[in-house]
N, C-alpha and C positions, 0 to 999 in steps of 0.2 A: 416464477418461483424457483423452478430447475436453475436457472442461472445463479440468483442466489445462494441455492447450495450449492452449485459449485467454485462459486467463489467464496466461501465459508470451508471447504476444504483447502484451497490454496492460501489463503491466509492463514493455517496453521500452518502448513509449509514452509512459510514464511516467518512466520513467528518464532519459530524452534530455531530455523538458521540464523535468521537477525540477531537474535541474543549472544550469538559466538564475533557480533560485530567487532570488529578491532576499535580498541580507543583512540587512535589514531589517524580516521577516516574519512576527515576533511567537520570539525566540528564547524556551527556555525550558531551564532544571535538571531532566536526567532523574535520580534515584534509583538506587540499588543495593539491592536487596530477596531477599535467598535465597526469600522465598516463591513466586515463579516459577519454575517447574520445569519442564522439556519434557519429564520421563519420565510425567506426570500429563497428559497432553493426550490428548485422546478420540479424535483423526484418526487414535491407532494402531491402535486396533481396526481402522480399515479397511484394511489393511494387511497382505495376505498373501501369502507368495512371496518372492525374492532380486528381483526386477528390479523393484517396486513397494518396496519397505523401502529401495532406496537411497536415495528420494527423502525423507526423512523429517530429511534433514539441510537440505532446503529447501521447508518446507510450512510451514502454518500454519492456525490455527484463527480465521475470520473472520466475527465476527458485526457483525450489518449492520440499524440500525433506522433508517428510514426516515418522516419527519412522525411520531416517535413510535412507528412499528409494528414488532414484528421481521418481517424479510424469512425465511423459511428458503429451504433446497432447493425445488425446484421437482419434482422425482423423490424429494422425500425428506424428507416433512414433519415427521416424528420427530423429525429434527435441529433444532436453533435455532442451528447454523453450519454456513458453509459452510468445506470443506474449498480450499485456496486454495493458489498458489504463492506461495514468497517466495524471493526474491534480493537479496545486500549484496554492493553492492560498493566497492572503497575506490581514492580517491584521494591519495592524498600522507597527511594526516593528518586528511582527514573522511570518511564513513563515508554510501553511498546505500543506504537500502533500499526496496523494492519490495513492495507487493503489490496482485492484482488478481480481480477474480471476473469478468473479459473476459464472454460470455455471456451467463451466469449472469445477472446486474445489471448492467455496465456502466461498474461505478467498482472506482475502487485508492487504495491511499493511499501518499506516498513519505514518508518519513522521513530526515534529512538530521541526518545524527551528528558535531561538532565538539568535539574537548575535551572538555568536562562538560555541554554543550548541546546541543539538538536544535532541528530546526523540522519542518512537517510540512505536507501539502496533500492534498486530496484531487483527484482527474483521473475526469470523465465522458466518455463516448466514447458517442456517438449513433448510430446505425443510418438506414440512410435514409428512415424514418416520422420518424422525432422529429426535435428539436435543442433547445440552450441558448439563456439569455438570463442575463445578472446583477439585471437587471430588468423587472419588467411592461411596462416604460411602455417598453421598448428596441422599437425595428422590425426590429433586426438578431439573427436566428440566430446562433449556430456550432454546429458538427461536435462540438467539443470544450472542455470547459471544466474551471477550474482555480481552486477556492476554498481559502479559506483559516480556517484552524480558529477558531472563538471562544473555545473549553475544550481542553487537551491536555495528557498527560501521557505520563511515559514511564520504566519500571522496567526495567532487566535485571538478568539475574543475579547479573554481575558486569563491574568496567570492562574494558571494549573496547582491546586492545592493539595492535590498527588495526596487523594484519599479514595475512598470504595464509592463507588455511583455517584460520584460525581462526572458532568458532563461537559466536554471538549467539544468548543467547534471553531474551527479554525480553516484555513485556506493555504494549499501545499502546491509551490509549482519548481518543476527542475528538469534538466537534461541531463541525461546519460551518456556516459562512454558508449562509443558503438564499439558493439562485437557482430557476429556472424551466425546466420541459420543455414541450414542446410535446408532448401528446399529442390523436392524433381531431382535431387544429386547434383545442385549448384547451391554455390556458396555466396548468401546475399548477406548484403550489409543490412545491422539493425540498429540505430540512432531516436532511440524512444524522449519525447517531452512527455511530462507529465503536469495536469496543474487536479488536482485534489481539493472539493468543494466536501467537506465533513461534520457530521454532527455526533459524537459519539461517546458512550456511555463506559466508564472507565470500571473494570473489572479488579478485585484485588487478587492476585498473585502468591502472596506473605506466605500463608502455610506452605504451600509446596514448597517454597525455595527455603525454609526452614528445616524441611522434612528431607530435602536434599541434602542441604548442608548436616544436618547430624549425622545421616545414615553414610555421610564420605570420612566421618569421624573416627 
């Protein structure tokens, strides 16, 4: 459950930088595919009891390879994903979704739903041993950094009717630009794939960005 919330923290993290996305950002045609199914997702096996099953309307199954390698559980090497949160929530007529392994690994990926297209990013969030770079050659760290996918794709179910509690579940796979961590005070390369197995329960947004927009009036 601590993983959990920590990745429920990092997904607002995420959330809040996402939405400054540029429009520009490599848009792409997601697919409608009945072969993704969330009753076929392996996170329910872990899954027992009324107050743990409710969350199953915003979980997800994230697998995570890293320069090539898959990453697993760190408590749970058996698995080859991690069990992850996921959160959508909707503005006017686009569609933010969230996920993150906080903890665990450190990155999340947002996903950014308009119409019949999507964009997406990945967010690393550093600890105070490490930090980022976009390049070798840079002298300057950050805390937090924010690449952008080379390959991505994007299946759901079915199309998104971009209203309140309605439920997404779809299948997300992409690679990243690699940038740079500082680990020990060397500077290693970091080339994340992501594929994204999700079920998740769409949030409305509406009032606050209404409530934004007046009060900038």
């Amino acid at each position: 459950m601590s993983r959990l919330i920590g990745s429920t923290l990092l997904i607002f993290a995420i959330l809040f930088s996402f939405t400054t996305l540029a429009q520009d950002s490599g848009w792409k045609k997601y697919s409608i595919s009945k072969s993704v199914n969330a009753s076929s997702l392996n996170y329910k096996k872990l899954f027992h009891g009324k107050s743990k099953a409710a969350l199953e309307n915003n979980l997800a199954e994230f697998y995570l390879y890293r320069n090539g390698q898959l990453i697993k559980p760190p408590k749970d090497s058996s698995r080859n994903f991690f069990t992850a949160g996921c959160i959508c929530f909707k503005f006017d007529d686009t569609l933010l979704l969230n996920s993150g392994l906080g903890r665990a690994a450190g990155v999340g990926v947002g996903i950014k739903i308009y119409q019949g297209k999507f964009t997406s990013s990945l967010h690393g969030s550093a600890d105070d041993k490490t930090a980022y770079k976009f390049k070798k050659s840079d002298s300057a760290y950050m805390r937090d950094i924010n690449t952008q996918p080379e390959t991505q794709s994007l299946k759901l179910f079915q199309k998104p009717s971009f209203v309140a509690d309605e439920t997404i579940i779809g299948e997300y796979n992409a690679t990243f630009k690699k940038f740079y961590q500082k680990i020990r005070r060397k500077d290693e390369s970091r080339k994340y794939t992501v594929r994204l197995i999700f079920k998740c329960k769409i949030t409305s947004m509406d009032s606050i960005k209404s409530g934004l927009e007046n009060s900038s009036k």
